[in-house]
N, C-alpha and C positions, 0 to 999 in steps of 0.2 A: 466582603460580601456585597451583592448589588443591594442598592439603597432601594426600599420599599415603598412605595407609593400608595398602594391601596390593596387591602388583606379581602379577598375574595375567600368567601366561607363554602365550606359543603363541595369543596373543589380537586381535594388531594387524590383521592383514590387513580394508581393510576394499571388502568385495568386494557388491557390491549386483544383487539378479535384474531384470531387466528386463523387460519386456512392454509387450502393447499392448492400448488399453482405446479404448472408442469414446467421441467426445466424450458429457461428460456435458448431458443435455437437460434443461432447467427449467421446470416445471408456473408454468402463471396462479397469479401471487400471490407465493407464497414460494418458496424452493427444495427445501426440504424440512416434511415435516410435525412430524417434530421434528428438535432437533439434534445433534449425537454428545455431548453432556452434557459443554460447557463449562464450565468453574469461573468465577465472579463472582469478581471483583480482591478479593485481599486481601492487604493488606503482613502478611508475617509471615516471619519466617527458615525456612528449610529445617531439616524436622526426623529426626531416623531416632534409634533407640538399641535398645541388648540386651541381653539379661540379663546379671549378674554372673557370671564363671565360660568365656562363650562367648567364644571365639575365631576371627578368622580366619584359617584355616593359608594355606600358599602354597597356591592356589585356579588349580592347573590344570585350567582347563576345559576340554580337550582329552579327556586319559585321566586315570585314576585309576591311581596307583603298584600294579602287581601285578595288574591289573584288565582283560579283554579284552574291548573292547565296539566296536560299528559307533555312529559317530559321527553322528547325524540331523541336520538343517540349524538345527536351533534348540541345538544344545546348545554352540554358542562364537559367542562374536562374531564376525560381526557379526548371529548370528542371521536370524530372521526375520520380514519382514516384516508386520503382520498390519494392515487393515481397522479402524482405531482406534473410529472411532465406532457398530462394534460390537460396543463393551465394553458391557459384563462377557462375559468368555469363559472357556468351560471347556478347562484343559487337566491334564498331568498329569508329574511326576516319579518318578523313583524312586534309592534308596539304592543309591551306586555302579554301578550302569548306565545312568541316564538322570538326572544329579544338576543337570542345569542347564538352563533353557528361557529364550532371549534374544530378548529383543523390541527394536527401535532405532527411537527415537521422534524425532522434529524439534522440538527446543526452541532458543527464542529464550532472548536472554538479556533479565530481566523474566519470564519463563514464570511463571504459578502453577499448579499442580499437587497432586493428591491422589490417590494410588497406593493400591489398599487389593487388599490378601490373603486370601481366606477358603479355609483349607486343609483338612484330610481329616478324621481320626479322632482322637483321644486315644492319646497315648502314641507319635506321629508327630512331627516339628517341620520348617517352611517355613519360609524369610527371603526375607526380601525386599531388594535392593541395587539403586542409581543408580550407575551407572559413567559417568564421564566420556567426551566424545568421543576422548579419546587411544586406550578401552579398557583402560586401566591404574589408572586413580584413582577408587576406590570412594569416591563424594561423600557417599553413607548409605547405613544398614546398619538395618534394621530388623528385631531379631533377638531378640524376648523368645521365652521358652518359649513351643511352641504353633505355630500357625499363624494366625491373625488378626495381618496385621501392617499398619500405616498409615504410609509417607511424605508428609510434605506439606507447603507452604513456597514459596517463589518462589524462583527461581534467579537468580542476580546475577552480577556479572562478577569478582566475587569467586570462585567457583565455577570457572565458564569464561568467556572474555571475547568469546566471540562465537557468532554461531547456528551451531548444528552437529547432526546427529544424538547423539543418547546410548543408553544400554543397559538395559534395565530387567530386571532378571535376577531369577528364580524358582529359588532354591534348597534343595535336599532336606539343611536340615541335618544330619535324625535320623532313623530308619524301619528298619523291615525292611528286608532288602538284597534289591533286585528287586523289590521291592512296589511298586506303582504309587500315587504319592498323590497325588488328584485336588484341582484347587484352582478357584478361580474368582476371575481378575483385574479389580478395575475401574481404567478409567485415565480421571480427566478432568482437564482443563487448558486452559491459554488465556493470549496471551500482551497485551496493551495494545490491538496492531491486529489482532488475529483476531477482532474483532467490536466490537459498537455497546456501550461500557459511561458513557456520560454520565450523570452522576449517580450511578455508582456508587463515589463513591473517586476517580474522574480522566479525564482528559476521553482523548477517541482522537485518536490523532495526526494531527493536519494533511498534507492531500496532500503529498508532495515538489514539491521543481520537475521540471519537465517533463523526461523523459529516465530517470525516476530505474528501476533492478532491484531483483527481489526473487527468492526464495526460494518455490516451492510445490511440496507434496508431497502425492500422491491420496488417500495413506493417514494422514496424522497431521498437517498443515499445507494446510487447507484452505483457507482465506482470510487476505488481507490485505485492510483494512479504514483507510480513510483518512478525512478530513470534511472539508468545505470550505463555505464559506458562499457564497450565491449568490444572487441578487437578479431580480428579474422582467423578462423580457424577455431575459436571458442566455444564449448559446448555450453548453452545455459540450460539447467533444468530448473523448472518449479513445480511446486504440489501443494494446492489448495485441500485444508481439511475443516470440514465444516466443526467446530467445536462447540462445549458450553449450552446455553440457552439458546434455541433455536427453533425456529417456527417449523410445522409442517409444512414440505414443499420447499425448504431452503436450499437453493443447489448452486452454490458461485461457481463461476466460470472465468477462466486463464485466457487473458490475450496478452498477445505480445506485440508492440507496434515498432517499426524501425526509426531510421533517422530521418528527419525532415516532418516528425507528423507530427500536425499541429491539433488536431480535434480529433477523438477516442471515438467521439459517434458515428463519424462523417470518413474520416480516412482508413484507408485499408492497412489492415494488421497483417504481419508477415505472419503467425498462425497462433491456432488458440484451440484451448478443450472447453466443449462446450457442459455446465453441472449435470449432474442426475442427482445432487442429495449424497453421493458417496463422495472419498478423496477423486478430486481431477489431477494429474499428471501433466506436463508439459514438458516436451525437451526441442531444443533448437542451434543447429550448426551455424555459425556466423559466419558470413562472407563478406557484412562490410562493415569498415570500423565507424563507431559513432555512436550517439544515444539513444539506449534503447527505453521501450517504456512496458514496464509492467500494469498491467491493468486487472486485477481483483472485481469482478462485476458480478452482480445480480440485477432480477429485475421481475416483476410481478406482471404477466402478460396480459391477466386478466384482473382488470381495474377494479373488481371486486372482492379478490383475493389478497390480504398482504403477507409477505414472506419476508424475512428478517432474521438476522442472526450472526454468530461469531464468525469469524474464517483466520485458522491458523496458517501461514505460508512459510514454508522451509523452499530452501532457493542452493546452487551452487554454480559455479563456473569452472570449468575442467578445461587449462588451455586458454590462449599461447601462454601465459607465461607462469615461468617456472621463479617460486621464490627459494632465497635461502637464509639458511639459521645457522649460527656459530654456537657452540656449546664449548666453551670455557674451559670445562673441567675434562674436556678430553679433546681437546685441539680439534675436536672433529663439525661440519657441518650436516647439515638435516635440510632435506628439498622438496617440496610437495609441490606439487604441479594443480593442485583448487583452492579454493577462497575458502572452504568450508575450513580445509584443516591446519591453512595458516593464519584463519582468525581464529581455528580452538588454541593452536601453541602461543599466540599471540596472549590471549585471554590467561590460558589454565597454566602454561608452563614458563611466561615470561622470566620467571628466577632462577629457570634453568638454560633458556637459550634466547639468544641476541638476534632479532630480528633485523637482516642485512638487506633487505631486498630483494628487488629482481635480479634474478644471475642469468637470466638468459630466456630465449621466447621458442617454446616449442610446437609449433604448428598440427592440428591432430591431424589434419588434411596432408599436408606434405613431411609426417613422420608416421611409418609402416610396422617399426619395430617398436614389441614393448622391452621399457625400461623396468624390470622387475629389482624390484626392493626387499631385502629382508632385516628383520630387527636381530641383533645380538643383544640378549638380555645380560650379560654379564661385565658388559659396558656402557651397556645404553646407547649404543649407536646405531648408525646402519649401513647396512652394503648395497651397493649399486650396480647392476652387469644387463648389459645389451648382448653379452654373447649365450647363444643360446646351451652350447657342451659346459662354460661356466657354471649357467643356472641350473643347467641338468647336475653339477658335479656336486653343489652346492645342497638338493634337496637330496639326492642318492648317500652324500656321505658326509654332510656337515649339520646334518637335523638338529644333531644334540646340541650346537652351536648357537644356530641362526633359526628365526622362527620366520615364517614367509610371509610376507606383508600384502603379496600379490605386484600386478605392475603399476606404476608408478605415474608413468606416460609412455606418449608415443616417441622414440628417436630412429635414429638412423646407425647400422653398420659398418656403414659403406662412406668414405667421403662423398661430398657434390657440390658443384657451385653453388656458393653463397652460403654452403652450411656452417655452422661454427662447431668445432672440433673443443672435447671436453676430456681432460687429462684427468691420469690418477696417480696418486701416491700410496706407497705403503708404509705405516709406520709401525716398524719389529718389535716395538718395546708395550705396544696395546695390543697388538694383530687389528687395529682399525687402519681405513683409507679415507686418505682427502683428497675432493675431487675440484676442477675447476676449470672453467671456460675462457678466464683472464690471463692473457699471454705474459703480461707483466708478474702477475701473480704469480701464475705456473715459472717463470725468470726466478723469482726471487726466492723462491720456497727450494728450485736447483743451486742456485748461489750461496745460500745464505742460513738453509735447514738439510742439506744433504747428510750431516751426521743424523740426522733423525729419519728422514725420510727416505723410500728408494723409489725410484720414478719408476713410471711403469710405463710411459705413454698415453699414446688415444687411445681412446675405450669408446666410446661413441660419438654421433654428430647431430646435429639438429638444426633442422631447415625452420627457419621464420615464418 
């Protein structure tokens, strides 16, 4: 736990204003023209320190002992909310009447951060404090004579050990009493996946699996920022669903940005669904291979309104490439052409089938025919046929057999240059088939299993 400095009382409650902002709408190209002046990654420790001689007393920010004053929304935790990414902002304190102004900001842990103070006149003194989300554990204290004062540093789980709002507190340490001493806050920051930082120090972090939630807030946690690689002929879809506790007016919005983009706010996204508060959709044909970036965004249009809230994303990739699974207990292979459902056999079914890889890359763009699939429950396996009198033969008079899975992906009938051509066997003693696009293989299983197996030839082709 972060080591405790000084217990600020009458400070916990932590009560947040709610409102309603209309979904925000995104111009051709970018999202915005610039950005709320994110920080570029840089490993360094959190810094803060104060003159020789200062102290901090018990720091009721409530009332001041002896002192009669009306209490404004910003002068205790949990403060108030402000429009981050239109820092630098002017505000203002004063000695014993208005000695505290609290801003609560949404950091991850990983955040890097650069807080800077420019305060009033000579012969006045500002500080500047990081309060932990408890509201009790002053993390830094940026407190030399004066009013110029700079925190800055990354936040770590040494710190706090998980994403939570914190407190950025503007205090009147010295001044005339009732004199108003005006200051100007900048705040920027950015945490690993609030943006595209490749090449800067470290890479951005890879999509989750499918299903996974996050954390976005209008005001100070705009996006999250994922990257995946993705190859031509790929269909990606995603689907933002707003979950859990959530502000009125929470509505995230899907963008999707290609290869080479360095800045979410500034570079243009190949396409995006913009919120309304319901699930957003997204789906995207791939043309060229490379890293793509998912972007999860909100954002509170109007500086007085804050919106906030969970957002659950389910994701999949349908194409090019086709994995496959060996299942043991019947000589047979299993082939899914998405991510989704060879991370669920990965996951749920590992004990029953052997994840082999890619067997081959089927292009949705340059394959016209579907590959229909169906399950035999009384093996556990499945069939595979691109021919169409096949599949008709199969749903007409082998129902009781086979249950119909639907297709599978797209292939080819027909040979064509450059397509790779995928064989079948039959084995009489299961009534299952194994299939396979490896010339060697398909060699050895005629050499070496022909008492088991009967060849059957090509059965379909698939263009890259």
């Amino acid at each position: 736990m972060p080591r405790k400095i000084v217990c600020m009382t009458c400070v916990f409650a932590l009560v947040f204003a709610l409102g309603v902002a209309p979904a925000a709408a995104a111009p051709a190209g970018g999202k915005a023209s610039s950005g709320p002046g994110l920080l570029m990654p840089e490993a360094k420790p959190l810094t803060g320190s104060h003159a020789p001689g200062k102290t901090l007393p018990d720091l009721d920010i409530t009332t001041d002992p002896g002192v009669v004053k009306a209490l404004a929304a910003d002068d205790a935790i949990p403060g108030v909310f402000r429009q981050m990414y239109d820092s630098p902002f002017t505000d203002s304190v004063a000695m014993e009447t208005d000695d505290y102004d609290v801003y609560p900001v949404w950091f991850e842990v990983g955040e890097y951060l650069n807080l800077q103070l420019e305060g009033p006149n000579l012969g006045e003194d500002l500080d500047l404090l990081l309060v932990a989300p408890d509201g009790d554990t002053v993390i830094a204290w940026q407190g030399e004579y004066g009013s110029s004062e700079v925190i800055e540093g990354q936040l770590t789980s040494d710190e706090w050990p998980t994403d939570a709002y914190w407190y950025v507190v503007v205090w009147a340490y010295d001044g005339a009493p009732g004199v108003a001493q005006t200051y100007t806050l900048s705040m920027s920051f950015n945490a690993p996946d609030d943006n595209v930082f490749d090449g800067a120090g470290f890479i951005t972090p890879g999509l989750p699996d499918s299903g996974f939630t996050t954390y976005l807030d209008g005001f100070s946690e705009w996006d999250e920022v994922y990257r995946i690689y993705l190859e031509p002929g790929a269909l990606f879809t995603v689907k933002a669903t707003p979950v859990g506790s959530c502000s009125a007016g929470f509505a995230p919005s899907i963008f999707l940005y290609g290869p080479g983009t360095t800045d979410v706010w500034s570079d243009s996204y190949e396409a995006s669904q913009i919120g309304s508060g319901l699930p957003v959709s997204l789906s995207y044909q791939v043309t060229t291979a490379g890293w793509y970036y998912l972007d999860l965004s909100t954002s509170s249009e109007d500086s007085l309104v804050h919106t906030w809230g969970n957002v659950n994303a389910t994701w999949d990739v349908a194409g090019p490439l086709v994995f496959r699974f060996f299942k043991p207990s019947t000589g047979t292979h299993f082939y899914t052409g998405t991510y989704s459902e060879r991370n669920s056999v990965m996951a749920n079914l590992g004990h029953i089938f052997a994840y082999e890889g890619v067997a081959y890359r089927a292009n949705p763009l340059a394959n016209d025919a579907p590959l229909h699939r169906f399950f035999k429950p009384s093996t556990g396996t499945h069939f595979y046929t691109a021919d169409q009198a096949e599949y008709q033969n199969v749903i007409n008079n082998l129902g009781y057999l086979y249950s119909y899975d639907g297709p599978a992906y797209n292939v080819r009938t027909s040979p064509a240059a450059g397509a790779t051509t995928v064989y079948r066997f039959y084995k009489p003693s299961s009534g299952t088939h194994f299939y396979t696009a490896d010339l060697t293989e398909r060699d050895r299983v005629i050499n070496t299993l022909g008492y088991l197996y009967s060849y059957e030839g090509p059965v379909f082709y698939v263009m890259e």
